[in-house]
N, CA and C atoms as an extended XYZ file, in Angstrom:
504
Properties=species:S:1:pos:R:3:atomname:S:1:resname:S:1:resid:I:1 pbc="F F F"
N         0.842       -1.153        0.000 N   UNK     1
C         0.000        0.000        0.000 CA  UNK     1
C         0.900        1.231        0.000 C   UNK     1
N         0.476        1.844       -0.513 N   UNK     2
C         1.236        3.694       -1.192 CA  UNK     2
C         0.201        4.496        0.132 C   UNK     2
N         1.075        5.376        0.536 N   UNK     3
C         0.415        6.521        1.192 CA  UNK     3
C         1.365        7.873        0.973 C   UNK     3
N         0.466        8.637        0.752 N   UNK     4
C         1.391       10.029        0.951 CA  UNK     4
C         0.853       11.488        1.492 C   UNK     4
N         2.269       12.002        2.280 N   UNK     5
C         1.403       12.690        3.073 CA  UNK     5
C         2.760       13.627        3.280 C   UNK     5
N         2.187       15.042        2.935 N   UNK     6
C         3.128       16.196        2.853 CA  UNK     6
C         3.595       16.169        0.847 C   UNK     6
N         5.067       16.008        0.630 N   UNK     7
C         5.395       15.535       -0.070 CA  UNK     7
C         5.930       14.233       -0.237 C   UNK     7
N         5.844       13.361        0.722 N   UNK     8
C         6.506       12.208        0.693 CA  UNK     8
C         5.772       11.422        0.368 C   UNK     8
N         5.933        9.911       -0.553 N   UNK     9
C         5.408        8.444       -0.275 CA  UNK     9
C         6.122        7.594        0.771 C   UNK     9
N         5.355        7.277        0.858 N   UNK    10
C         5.673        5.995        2.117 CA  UNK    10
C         4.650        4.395        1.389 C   UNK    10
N         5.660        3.516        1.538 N   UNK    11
C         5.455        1.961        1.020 CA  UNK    11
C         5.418        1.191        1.586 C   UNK    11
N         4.034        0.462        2.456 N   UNK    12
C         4.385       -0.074        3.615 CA  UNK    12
C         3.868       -1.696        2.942 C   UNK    12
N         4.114       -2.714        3.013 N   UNK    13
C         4.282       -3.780        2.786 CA  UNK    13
C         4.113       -5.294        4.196 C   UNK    13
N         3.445       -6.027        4.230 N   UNK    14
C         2.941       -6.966        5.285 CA  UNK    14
C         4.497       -7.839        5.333 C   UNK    14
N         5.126       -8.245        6.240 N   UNK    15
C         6.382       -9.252        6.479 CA  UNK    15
C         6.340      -10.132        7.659 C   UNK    15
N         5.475      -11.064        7.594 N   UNK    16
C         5.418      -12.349        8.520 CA  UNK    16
C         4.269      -11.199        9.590 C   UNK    16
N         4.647      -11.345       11.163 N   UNK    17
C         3.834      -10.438       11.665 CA  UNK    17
C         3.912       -8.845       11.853 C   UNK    17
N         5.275       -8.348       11.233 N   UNK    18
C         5.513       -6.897       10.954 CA  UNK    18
C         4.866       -6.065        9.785 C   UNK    18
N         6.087       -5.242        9.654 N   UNK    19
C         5.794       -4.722        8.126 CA  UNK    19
C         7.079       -3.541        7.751 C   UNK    19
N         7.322       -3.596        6.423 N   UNK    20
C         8.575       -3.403        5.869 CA  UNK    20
C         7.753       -1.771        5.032 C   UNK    20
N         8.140       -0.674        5.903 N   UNK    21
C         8.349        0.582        4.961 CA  UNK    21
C         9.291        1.022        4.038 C   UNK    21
N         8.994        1.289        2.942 N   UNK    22
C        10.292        1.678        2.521 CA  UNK    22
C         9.972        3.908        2.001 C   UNK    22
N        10.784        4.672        2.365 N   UNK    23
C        10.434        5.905        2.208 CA  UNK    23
C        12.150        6.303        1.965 C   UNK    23
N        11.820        6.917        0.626 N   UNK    24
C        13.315        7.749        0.219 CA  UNK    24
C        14.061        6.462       -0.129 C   UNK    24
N        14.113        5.768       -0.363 N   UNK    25
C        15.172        4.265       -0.396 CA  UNK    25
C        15.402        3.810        0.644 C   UNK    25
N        15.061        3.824        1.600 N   UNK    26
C        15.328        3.647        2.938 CA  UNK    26
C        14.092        2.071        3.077 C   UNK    26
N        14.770        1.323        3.766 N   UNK    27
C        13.571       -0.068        4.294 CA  UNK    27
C        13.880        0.336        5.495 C   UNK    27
N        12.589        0.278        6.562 N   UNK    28
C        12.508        0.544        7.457 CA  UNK    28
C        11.287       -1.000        8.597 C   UNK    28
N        12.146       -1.754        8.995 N   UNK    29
C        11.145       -2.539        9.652 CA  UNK    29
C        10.285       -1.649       10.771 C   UNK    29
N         8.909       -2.398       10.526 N   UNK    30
C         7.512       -1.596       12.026 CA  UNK    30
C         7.340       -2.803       12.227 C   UNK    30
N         7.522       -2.706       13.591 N   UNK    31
C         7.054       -3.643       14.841 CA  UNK    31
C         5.654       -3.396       15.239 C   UNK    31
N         4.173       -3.846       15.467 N   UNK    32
C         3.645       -3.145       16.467 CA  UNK    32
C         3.718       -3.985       17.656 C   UNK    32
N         3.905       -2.730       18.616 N   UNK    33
C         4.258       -3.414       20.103 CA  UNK    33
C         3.113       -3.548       20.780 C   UNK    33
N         2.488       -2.165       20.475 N   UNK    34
C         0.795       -2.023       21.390 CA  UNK    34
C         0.103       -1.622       20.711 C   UNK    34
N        -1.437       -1.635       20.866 N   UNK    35
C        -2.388       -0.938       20.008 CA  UNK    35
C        -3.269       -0.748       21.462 C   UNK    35
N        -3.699        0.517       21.279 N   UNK    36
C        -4.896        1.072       22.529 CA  UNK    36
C        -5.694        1.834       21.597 C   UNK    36
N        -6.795        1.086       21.049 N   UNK    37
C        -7.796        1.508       19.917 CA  UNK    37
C        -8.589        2.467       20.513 C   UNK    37
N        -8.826        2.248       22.053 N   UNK    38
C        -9.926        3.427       22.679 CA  UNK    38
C        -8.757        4.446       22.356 C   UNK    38
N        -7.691        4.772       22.340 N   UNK    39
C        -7.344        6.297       22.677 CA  UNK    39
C        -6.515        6.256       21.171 C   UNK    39
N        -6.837        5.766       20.264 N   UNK    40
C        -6.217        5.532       18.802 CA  UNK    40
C        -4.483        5.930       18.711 C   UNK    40
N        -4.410        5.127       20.026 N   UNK    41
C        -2.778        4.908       19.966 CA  UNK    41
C        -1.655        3.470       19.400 C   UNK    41
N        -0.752        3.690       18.989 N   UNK    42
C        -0.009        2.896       18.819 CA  UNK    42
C         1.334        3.067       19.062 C   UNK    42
N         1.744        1.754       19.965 N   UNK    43
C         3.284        2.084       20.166 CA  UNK    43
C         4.145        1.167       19.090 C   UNK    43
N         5.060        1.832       18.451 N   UNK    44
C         6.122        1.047       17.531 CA  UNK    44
C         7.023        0.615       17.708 C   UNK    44
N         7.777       -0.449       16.881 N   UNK    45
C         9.505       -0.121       17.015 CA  UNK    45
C         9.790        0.077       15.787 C   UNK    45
N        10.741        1.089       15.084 N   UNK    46
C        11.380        1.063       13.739 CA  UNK    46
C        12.951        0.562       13.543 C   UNK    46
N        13.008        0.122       12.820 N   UNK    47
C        14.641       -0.454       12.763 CA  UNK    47
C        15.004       -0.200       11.061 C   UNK    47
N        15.671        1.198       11.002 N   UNK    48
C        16.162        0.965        9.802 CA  UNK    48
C        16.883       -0.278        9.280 C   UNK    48
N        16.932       -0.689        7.864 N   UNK    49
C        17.278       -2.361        7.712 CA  UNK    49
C        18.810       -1.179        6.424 C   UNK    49
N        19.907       -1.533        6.648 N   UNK    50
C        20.613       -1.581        5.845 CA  UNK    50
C        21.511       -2.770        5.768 C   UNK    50
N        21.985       -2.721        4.248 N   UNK    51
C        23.205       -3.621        3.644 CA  UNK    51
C        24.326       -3.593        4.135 C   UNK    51
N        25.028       -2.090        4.108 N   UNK    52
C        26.310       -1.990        4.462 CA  UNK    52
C        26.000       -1.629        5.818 C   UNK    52
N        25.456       -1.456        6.741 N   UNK    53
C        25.845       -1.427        8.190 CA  UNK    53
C        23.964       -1.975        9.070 C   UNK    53
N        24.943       -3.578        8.619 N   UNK    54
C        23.531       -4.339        9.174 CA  UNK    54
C        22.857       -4.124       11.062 C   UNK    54
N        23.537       -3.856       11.580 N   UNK    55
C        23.462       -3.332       12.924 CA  UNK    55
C        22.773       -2.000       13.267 C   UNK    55
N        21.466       -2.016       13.765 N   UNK    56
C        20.605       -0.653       13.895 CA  UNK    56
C        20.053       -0.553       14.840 C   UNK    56
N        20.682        0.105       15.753 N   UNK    57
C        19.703        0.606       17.046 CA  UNK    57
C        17.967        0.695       16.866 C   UNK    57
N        17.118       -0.011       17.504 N   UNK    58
C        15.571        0.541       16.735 CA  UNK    58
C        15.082        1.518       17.393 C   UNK    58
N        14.623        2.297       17.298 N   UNK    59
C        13.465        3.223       17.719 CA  UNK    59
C        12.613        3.564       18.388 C   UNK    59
N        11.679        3.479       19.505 N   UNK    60
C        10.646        3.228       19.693 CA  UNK    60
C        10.073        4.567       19.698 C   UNK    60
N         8.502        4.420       19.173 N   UNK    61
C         7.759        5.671       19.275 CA  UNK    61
C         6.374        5.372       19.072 C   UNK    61
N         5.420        6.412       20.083 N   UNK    62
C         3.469        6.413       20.172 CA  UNK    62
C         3.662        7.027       19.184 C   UNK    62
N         2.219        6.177       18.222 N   UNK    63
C         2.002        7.086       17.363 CA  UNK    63
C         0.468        7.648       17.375 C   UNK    63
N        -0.354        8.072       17.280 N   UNK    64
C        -1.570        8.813       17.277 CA  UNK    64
C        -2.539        8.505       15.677 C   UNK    64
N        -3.308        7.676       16.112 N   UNK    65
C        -4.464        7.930       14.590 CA  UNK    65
C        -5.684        8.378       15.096 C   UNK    65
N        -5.808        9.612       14.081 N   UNK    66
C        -7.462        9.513       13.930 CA  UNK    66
C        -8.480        9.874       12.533 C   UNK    66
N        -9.611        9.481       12.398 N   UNK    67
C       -10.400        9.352       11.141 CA  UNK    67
C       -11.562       10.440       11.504 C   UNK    67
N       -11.897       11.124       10.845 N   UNK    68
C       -13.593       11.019       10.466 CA  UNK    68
C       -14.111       10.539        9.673 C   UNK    68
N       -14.059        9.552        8.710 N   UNK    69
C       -14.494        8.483        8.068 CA  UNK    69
C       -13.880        8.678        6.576 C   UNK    69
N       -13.430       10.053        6.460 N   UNK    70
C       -13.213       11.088        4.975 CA  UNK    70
C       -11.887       10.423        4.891 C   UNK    70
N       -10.882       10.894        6.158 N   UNK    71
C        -9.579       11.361        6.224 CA  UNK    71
C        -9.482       10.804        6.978 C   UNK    71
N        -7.719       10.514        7.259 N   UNK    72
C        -6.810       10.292        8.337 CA  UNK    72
C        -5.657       11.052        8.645 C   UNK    72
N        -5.854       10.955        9.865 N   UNK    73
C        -4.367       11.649       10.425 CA  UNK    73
C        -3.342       10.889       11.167 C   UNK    73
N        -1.930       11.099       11.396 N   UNK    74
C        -1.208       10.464       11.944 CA  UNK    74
C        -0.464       11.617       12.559 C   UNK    74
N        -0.145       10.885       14.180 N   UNK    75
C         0.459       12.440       14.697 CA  UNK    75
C         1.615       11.402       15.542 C   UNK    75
N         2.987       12.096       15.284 N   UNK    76
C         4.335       11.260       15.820 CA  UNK    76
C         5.127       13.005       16.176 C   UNK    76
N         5.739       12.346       17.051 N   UNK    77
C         6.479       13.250       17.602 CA  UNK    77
C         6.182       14.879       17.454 C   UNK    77
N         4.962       15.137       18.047 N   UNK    78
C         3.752       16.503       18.052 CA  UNK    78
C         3.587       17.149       16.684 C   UNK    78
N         4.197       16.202       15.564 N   UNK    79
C         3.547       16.538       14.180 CA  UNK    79
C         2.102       15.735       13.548 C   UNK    79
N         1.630       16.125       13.154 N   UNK    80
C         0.172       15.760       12.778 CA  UNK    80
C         0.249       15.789       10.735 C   UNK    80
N        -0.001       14.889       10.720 N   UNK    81
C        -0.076       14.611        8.788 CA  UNK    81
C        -1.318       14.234        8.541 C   UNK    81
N        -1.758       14.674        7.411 N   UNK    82
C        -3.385       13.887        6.982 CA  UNK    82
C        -2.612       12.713        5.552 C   UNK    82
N        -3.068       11.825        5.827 N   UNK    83
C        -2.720       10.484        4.518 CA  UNK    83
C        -3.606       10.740        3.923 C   UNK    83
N        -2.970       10.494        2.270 N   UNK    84
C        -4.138        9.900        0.961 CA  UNK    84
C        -3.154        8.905        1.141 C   UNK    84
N        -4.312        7.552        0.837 N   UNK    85
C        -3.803        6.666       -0.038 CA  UNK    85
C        -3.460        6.830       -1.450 C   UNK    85
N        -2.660        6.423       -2.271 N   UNK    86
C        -2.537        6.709       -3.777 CA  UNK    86
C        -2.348        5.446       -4.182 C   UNK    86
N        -2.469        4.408       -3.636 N   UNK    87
C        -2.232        3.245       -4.606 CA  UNK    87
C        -3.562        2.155       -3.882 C   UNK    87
N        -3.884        1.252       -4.577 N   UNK    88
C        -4.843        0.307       -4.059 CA  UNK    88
C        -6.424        1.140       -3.358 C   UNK    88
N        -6.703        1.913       -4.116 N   UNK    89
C        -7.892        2.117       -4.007 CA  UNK    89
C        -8.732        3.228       -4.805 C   UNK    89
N        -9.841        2.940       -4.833 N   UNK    90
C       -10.678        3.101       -5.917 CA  UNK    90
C       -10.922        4.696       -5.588 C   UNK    90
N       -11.148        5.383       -6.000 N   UNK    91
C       -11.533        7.182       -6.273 CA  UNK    91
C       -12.862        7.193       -6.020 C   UNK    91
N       -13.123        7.407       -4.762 N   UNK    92
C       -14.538        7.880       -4.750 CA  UNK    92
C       -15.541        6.446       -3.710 C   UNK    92
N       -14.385        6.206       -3.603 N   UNK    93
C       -15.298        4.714       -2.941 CA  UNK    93
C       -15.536        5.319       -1.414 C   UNK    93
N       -16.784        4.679       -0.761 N   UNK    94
C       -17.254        5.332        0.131 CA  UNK    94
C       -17.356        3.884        0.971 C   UNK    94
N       -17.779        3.888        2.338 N   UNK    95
C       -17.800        3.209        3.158 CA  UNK    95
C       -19.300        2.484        3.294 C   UNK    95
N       -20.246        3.242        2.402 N   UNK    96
C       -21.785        2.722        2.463 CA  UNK    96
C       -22.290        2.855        0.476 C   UNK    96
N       -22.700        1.724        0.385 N   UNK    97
C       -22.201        1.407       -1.098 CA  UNK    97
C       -24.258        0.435       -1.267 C   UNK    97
N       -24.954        1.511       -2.162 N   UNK    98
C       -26.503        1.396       -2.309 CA  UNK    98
C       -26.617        0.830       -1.020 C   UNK    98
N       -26.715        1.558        0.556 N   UNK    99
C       -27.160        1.409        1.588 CA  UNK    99
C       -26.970        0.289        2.438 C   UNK    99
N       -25.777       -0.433        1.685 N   UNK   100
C       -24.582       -1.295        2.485 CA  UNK   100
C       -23.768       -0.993        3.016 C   UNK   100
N       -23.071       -0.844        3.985 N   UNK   101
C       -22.005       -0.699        5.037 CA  UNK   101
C       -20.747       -1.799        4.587 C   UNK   101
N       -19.776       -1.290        4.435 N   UNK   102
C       -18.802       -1.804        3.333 CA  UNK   102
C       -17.346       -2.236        3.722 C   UNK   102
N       -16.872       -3.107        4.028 N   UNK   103
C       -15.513       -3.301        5.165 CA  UNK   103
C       -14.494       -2.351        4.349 C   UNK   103
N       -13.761       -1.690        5.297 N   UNK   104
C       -12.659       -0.851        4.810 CA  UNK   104
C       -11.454       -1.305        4.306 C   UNK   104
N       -10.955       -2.269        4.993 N   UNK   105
C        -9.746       -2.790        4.629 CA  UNK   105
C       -10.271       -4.576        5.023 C   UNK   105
N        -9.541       -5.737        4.437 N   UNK   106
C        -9.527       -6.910        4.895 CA  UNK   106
C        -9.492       -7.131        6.455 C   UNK   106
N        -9.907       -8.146        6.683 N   UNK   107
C        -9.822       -8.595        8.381 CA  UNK   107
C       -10.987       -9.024        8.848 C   UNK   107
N       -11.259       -9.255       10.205 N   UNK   108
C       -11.878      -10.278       11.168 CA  UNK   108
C       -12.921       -9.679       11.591 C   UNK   108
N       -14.210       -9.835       11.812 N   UNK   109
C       -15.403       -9.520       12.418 CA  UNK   109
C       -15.166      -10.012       13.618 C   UNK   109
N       -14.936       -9.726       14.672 N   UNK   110
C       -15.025       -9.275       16.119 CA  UNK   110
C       -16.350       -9.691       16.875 C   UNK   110
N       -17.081       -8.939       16.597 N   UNK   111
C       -18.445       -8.518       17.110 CA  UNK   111
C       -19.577       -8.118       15.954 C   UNK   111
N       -20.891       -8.614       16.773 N   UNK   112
C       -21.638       -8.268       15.634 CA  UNK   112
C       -22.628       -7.579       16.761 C   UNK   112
N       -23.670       -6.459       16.763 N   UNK   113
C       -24.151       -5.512       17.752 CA  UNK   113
C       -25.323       -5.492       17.430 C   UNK   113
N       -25.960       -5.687       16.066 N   UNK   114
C       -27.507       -5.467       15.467 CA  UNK   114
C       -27.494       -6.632       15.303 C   UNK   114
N       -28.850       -6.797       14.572 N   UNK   115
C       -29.707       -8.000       13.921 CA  UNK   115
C       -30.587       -7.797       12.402 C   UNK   115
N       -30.819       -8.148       11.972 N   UNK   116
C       -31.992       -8.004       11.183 CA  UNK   116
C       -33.109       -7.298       11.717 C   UNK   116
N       -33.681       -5.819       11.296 N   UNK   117
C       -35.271       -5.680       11.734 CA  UNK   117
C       -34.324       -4.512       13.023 C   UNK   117
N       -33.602       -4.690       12.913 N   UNK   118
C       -33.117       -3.783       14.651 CA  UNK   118
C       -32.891       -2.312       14.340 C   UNK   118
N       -33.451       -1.035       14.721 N   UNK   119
C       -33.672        0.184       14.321 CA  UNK   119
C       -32.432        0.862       14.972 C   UNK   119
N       -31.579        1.457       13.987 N   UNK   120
C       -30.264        1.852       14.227 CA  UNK   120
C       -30.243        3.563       14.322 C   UNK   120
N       -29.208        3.939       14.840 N   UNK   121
C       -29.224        5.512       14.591 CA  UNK   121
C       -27.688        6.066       14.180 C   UNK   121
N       -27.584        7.200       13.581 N   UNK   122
C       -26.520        7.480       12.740 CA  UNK   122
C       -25.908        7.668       14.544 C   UNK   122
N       -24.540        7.329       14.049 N   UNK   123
C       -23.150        6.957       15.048 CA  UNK   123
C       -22.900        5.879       15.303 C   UNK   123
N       -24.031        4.810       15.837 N   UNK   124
C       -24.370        3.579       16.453 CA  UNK   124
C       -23.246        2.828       15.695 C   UNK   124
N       -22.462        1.846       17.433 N   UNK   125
C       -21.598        0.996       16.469 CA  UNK   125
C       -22.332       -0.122       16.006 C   UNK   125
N       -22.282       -0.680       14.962 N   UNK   126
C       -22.822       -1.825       14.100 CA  UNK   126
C       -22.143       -3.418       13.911 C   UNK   126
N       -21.119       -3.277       13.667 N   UNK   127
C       -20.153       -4.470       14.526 CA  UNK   127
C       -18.721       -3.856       14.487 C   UNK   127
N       -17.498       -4.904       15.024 N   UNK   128
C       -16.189       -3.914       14.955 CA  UNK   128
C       -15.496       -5.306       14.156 C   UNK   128
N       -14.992       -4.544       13.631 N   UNK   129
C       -13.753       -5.389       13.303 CA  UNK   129
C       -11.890       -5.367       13.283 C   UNK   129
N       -11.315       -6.194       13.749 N   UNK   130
C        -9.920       -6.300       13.979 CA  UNK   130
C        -9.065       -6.626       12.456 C   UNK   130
N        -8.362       -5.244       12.381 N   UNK   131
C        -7.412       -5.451       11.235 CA  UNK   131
C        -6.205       -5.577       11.195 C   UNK   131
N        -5.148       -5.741       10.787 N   UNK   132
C        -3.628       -5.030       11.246 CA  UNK   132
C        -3.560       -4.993       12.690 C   UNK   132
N        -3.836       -5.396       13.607 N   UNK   133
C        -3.731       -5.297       15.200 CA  UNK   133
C        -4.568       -3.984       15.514 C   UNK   133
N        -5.422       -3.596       14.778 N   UNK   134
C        -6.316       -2.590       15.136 CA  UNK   134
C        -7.779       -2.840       15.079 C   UNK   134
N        -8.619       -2.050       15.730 N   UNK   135
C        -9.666       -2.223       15.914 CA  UNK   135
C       -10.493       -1.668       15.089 C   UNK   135
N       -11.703       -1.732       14.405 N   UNK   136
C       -12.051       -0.649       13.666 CA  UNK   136
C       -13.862       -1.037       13.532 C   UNK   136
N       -14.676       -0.064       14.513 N   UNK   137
C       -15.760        0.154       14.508 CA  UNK   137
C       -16.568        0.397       13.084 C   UNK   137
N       -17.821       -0.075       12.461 N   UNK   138
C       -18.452       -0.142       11.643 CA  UNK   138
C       -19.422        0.697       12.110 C   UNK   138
N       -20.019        1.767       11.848 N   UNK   139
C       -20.907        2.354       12.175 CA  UNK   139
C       -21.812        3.316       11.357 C   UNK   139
N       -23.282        3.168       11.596 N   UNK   140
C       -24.404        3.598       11.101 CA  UNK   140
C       -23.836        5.052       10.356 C   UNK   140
N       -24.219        5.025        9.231 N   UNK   141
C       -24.109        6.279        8.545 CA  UNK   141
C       -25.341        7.314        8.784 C   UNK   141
N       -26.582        6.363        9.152 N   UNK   142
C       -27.895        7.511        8.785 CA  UNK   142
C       -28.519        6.695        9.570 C   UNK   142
N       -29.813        7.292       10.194 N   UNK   143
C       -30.760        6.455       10.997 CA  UNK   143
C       -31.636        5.060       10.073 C   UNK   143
N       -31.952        4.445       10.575 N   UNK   144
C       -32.491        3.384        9.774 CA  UNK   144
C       -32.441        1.995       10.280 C   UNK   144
N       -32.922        1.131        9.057 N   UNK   145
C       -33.219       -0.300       10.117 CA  UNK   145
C       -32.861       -1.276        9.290 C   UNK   145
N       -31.910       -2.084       10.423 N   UNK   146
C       -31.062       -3.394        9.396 CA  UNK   146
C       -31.772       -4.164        8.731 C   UNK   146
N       -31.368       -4.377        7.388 N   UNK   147
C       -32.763       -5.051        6.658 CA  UNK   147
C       -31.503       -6.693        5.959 C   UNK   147
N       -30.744       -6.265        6.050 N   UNK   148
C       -29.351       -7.713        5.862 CA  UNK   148
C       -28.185       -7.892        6.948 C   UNK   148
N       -27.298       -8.868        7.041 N   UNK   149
C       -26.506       -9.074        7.569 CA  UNK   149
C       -25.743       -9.949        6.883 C   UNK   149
N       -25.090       -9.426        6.454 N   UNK   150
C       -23.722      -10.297        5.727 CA  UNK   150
C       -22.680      -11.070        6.047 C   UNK   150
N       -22.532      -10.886        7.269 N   UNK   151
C       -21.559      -11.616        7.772 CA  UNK   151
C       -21.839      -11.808        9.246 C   UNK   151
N       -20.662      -12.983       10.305 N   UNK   152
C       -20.929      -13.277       11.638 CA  UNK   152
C       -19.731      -12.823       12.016 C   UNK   152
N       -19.756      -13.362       13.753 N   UNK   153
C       -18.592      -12.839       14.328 CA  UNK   153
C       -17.421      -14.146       14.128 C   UNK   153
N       -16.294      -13.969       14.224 N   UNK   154
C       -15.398      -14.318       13.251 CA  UNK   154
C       -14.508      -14.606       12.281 C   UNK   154
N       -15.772      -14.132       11.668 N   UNK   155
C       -15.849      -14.356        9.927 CA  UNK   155
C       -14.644      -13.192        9.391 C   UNK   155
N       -13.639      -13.775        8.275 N   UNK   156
C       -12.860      -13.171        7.634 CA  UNK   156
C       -13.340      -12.529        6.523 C   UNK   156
N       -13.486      -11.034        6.111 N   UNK   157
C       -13.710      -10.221        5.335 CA  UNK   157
C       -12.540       -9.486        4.395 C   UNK   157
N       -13.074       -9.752        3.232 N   UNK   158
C       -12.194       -8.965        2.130 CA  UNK   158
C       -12.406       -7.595        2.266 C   UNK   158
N       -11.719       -6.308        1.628 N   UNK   159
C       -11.754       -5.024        1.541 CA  UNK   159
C       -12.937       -5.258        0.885 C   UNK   159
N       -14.037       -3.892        0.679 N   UNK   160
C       -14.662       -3.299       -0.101 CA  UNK   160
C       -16.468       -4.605        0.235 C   UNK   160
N       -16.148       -5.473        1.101 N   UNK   161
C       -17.169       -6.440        0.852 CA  UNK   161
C       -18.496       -5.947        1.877 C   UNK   161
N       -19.575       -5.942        1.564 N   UNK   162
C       -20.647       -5.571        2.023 CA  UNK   162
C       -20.868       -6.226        3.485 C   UNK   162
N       -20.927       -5.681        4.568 N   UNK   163
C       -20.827       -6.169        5.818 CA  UNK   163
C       -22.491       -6.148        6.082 C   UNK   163
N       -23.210       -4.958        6.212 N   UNK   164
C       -24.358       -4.693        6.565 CA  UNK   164
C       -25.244       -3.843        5.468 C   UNK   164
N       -26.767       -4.409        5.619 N   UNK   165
C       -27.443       -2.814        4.910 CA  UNK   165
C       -28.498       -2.678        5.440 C   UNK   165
N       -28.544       -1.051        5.598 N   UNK   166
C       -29.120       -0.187        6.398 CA  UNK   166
C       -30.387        0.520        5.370 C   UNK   166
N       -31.702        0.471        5.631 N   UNK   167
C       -32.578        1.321        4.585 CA  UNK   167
C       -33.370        2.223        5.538 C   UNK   167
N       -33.415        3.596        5.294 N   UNK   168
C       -34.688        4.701        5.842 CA  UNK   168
C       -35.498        3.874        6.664 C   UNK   168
C-alpha cells in the first residue's frame, strides 16, 4: 500500500507479523508493540534495515491515529499529517455502497451488535472489526433499520465487501 502525506510516499508492505516501509530508499522494519484503539494509539519499534551497516539501534515511538471516516491523520512526535492513499484504491469509494455498510480494509469480524429488523441511529456501532492489530468500529451512517446481515462474528472479510445494509 502507497500513502502520501506532505510531499513524501511511504510503502508499507505486510512481512510475517511486521511490516517493511520503505520511504526515500530507505527499508525501514515496524514492529507493532501495542495498540490502545480506545485512545487511537499505537506504540512502535522502527529499525532501519541496511546492507552496508547491518546493525541498527531501533526506535521506539506512540504514534496517534485519527479518522472522520473522509480522512486520516497520523500524529508522531507533536507533528500531525493527513494520509491519501494513492495506490490500491478506488476514487470515490465510500464506506456505504446502495445502503450497504462496506468493510474498509480486509480482516476479522469481532463482534456483531444489530440484527436483522433492529432500528439503528446514525453513530451507532454496528459491529467492529480487527485489522492489522487494530480495531475498527463499523458504524451507522444515517438512521435506519437493518434489513441484511452479511456476515458473523469471526468471519474473515475482504476489503470493499458488504458487511451490513441499512434502509430509511
Amino acid at each position: 500500500m502507497k500513502i502520501t502525506f506532505d510531499t513524501q510516499t511511504l510503502e508499507i508492505n505486510p512481512s510475517d507479523e511486521d511490516y517493511i516501509a520503505v520511504m526515500d530508499g530507505k527499508k525501514i522494519l515496524v514492529e507493532i508493540i501495542r495498540v490502545d484503539a480506545g485512545q487511537g494509539r499505537m506504540d512502535l519499534r522502527f529499525t532501519e534495515l541496511s546492507e552496508s551497516d547491518p546493525v541498527r539501534e531501533p526506535v521506539s515511538k506512540s504514534v496517534y491515529v485519527s479518522s472522520d471516516m473522509a480522512k486520516r491523520w497520523v500524529t508522531i512526535d507533536g507533528c500531525t499529517m493527513m494520509l491519501k492513499k494513492t495506490s490500491g484504491a478506488k476514487q470515490g469509494v465510500r464506506h456505504d455502497y446502495a445502503g450497504g455498510l462496506i468493510a474498509p480494509m480486509p480482516g476479522q469480524v469481532r463482534s456483531v451488535a444489530v440484527g436483522v429488523g433492529d432500528v439503528v441511529k446514525k453513530g451507532q456501532t454496528l459491529l467492529t472489526m480487527e485489522a492489522m492489530k487494530m480495531e475498527i468500529r463499523i458504524q451507522a451512517l444515517k438512521d435506519g433499520r437493518v434489513t441484511a446481515l452479511h456476515v458473523a462474528q469471526g468471519q474473515t472479510v475482504e476489503r470493499e465487501q458488504i458487511l451490513i445494509e441499512v434502509e430509511d
